[in-house]
C-alpha positions as CSV (number, residue, x, y, z in Angstrom):
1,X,-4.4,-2.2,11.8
2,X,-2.4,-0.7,8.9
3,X,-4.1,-1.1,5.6
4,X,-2.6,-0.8,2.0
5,X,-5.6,0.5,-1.0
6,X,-4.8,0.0,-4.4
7,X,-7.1,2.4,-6.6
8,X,-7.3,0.6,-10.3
9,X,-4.4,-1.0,-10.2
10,X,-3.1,-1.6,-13.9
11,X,0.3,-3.6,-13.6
12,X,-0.6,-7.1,-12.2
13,X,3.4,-7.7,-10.8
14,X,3.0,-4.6,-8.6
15,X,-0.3,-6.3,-7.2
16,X,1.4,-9.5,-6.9
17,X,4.5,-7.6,-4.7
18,X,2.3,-5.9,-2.9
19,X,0.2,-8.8,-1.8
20,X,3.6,-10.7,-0.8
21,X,4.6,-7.1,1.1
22,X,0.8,-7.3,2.7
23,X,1.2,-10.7,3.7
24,X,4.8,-9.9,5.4
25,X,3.6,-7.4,7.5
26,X,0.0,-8.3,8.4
27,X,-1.8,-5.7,6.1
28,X,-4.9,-6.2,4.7
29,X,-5.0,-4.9,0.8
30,X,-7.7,-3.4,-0.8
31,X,-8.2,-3.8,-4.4
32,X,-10.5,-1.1,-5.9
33,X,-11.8,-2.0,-9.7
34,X,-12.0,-1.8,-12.3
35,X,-8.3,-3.3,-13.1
36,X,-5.8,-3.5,-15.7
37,X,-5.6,-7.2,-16.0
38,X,-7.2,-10.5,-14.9
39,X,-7.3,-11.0,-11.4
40,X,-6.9,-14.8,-12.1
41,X,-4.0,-13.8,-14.2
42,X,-1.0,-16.3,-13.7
43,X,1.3,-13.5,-13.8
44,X,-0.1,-11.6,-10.6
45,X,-0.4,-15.0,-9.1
46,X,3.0,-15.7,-9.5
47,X,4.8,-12.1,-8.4
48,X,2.6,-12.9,-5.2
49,X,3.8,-16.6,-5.0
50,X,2.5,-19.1,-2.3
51,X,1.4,-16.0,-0.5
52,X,-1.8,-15.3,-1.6
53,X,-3.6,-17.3,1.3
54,X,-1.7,-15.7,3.9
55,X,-3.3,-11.7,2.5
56,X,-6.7,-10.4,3.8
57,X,-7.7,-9.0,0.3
58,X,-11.1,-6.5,0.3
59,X,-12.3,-6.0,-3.0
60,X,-14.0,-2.8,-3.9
61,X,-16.3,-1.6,-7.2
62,X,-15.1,1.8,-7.2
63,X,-13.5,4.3,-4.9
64,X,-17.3,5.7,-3.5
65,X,-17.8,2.1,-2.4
66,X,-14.2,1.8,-0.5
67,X,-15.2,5.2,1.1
68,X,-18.3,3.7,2.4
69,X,-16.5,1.2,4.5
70,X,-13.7,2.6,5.9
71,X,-13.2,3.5,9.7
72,X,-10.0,4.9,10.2
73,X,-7.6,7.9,9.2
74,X,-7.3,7.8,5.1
75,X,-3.6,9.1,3.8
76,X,-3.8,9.6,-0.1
77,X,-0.2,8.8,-1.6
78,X,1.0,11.3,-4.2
79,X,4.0,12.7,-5.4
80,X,1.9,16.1,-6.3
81,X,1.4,16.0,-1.6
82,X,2.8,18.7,0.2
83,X,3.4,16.5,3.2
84,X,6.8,13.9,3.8
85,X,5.3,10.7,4.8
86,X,7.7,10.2,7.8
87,X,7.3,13.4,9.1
88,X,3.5,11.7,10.0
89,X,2.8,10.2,13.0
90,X,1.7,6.9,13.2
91,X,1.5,5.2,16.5
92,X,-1.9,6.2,17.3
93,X,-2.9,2.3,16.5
94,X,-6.4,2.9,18.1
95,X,-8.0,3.6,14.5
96,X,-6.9,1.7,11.1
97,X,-4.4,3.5,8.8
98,X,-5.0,3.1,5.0
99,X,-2.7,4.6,2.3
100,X,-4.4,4.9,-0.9
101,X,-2.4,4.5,-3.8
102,X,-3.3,5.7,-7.2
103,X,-2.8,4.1,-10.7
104,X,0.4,3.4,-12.2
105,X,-0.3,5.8,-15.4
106,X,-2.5,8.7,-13.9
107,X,-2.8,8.5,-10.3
108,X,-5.8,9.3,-8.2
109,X,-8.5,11.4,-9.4
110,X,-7.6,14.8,-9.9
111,X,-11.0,16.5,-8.0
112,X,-10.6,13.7,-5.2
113,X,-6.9,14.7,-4.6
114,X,-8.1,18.4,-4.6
115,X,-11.4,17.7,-1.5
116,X,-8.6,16.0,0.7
117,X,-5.3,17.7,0.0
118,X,-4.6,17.5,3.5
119,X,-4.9,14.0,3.8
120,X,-2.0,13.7,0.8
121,X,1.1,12.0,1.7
122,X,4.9,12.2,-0.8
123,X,7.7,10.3,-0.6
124,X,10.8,12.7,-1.4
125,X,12.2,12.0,-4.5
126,X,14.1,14.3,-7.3
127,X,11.4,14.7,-10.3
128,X,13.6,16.9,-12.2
129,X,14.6,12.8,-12.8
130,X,11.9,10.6,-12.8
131,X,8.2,10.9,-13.4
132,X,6.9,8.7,-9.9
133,X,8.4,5.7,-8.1
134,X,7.0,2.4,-8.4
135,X,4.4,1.3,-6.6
136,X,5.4,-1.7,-5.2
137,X,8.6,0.2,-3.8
138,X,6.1,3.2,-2.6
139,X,4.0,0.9,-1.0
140,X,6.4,-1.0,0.8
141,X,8.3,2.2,2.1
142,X,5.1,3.5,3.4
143,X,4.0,0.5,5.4
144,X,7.1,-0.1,6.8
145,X,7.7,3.4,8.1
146,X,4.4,2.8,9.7
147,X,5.2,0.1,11.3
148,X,8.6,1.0,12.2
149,X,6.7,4.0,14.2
150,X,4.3,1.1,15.7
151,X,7.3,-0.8,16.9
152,X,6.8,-3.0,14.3
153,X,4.1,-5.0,16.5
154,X,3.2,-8.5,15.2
155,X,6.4,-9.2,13.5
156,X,9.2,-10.9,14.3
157,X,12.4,-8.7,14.9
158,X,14.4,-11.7,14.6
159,X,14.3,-15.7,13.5
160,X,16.3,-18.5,13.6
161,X,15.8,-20.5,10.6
162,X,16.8,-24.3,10.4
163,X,19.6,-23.7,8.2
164,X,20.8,-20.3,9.3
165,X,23.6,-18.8,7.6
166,X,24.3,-17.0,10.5
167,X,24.3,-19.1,13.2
C-alpha cells in the first residue's frame, strides 16, 4: 500500500488536493500536526470536495509519533535529495511505501533530513527558477509514478461513463 505523509501541512487547498489525489488512487494520507489552519476549515473541505469519505486519513501529533507506527520503506521528499524519484524502484508491494512531504514554507526538519539522507527523494526541476514545486503537484507526481511502476493495481485503466464523450 502506497502512502502519502504530510508533515505540518500549512496551506489547507494543498490538503484538500491531496486528499481528492489520495482518494483517486487508494492512498491513505497522513496528516502530522500541528497545522496551519482548521482542519474543519470549509476551505480544505471544499478543495477535497465530496471526497473526504472516500480517504483513509491517519492523524499524527508530531513526526516521533508517525515514526512509531510505520512498517514500511519511508522516502523523504526534498528538492535539497540527491536521488530522482523515478529512477527508484517501486514494485516491491510486499511492504507499504510512504513519501513524506515537508511544509510548504520550510520543509522537513533540517537534522531529520541529515539522519536519513539516503532515504531523500527530488523531483528534477530548474531552481535557478523557482524556489520548490507545489505540493499538491509533488505529491501527485510521486504517487503516480509509484503506481505507474505497480501497474497501477486497484484502478481502473479505463471507464465508460453514462454520457461518454467518447463513445
Amino acid at each position: 500500500m502506497n502512502h502519502i505523509v504530510l508533515f505540518e501541512p500549512r496551506i489547507h487547498f494543498n490538503t484538500g488536493n491531496i486528499a481528492r489525489t489520495c482518494a483517486a488512487t487508494n492512498t491513505t494520507l497522513h496528516l502530522i500536526e500541528p497545522f496551519g489552519f482548521e482542519i474543519t476549515d470549509k476551505n480544505l473541505k471544499r478543495a477535497g470536495l465530496d471526497y473526504w469519505d472516500k480517504v483513509n486519513i491517519i492523524y499524527h501529533k508530531n513526526l516521533e509519533d508517525f515514526l512509531s507506527h510505520i512498517d514500511g520503506k519511508l522516502y523523504l521528499v526534498s528538492k535539497f535529495a540527491d536521488y530522482v524519484y523515478s529512477d527508484i524502484n517501486y514494485t516491491e508491494t510486499s511492504e507499504d511505501l510512504y513519501f513524506l512531504f515537508g511544509r510548504e514554507d520550510t520543509g522537513l526538519p533540517e537534522a531529520f533530513m541529515r539522519e536519513n539522507a539516503e532515504k531523500c527523494i527530488r523531483i528534477p526541476m530548474n531552481d535557478a527558477h523557482v524556489r520548490s514545486l507545489n505540493l499538491s503537484n509533488a505529491a501527485c507526481m510521486i504517487i503516480y509514478e509509484a503506481l505507474r511502476q505497480q501497474g497501477f493495481a486497484g484502478l481502473e485503466l479505463s471507464h465508460t461513463y453514462e454520457k461518454d464523450k467518447l463513445k
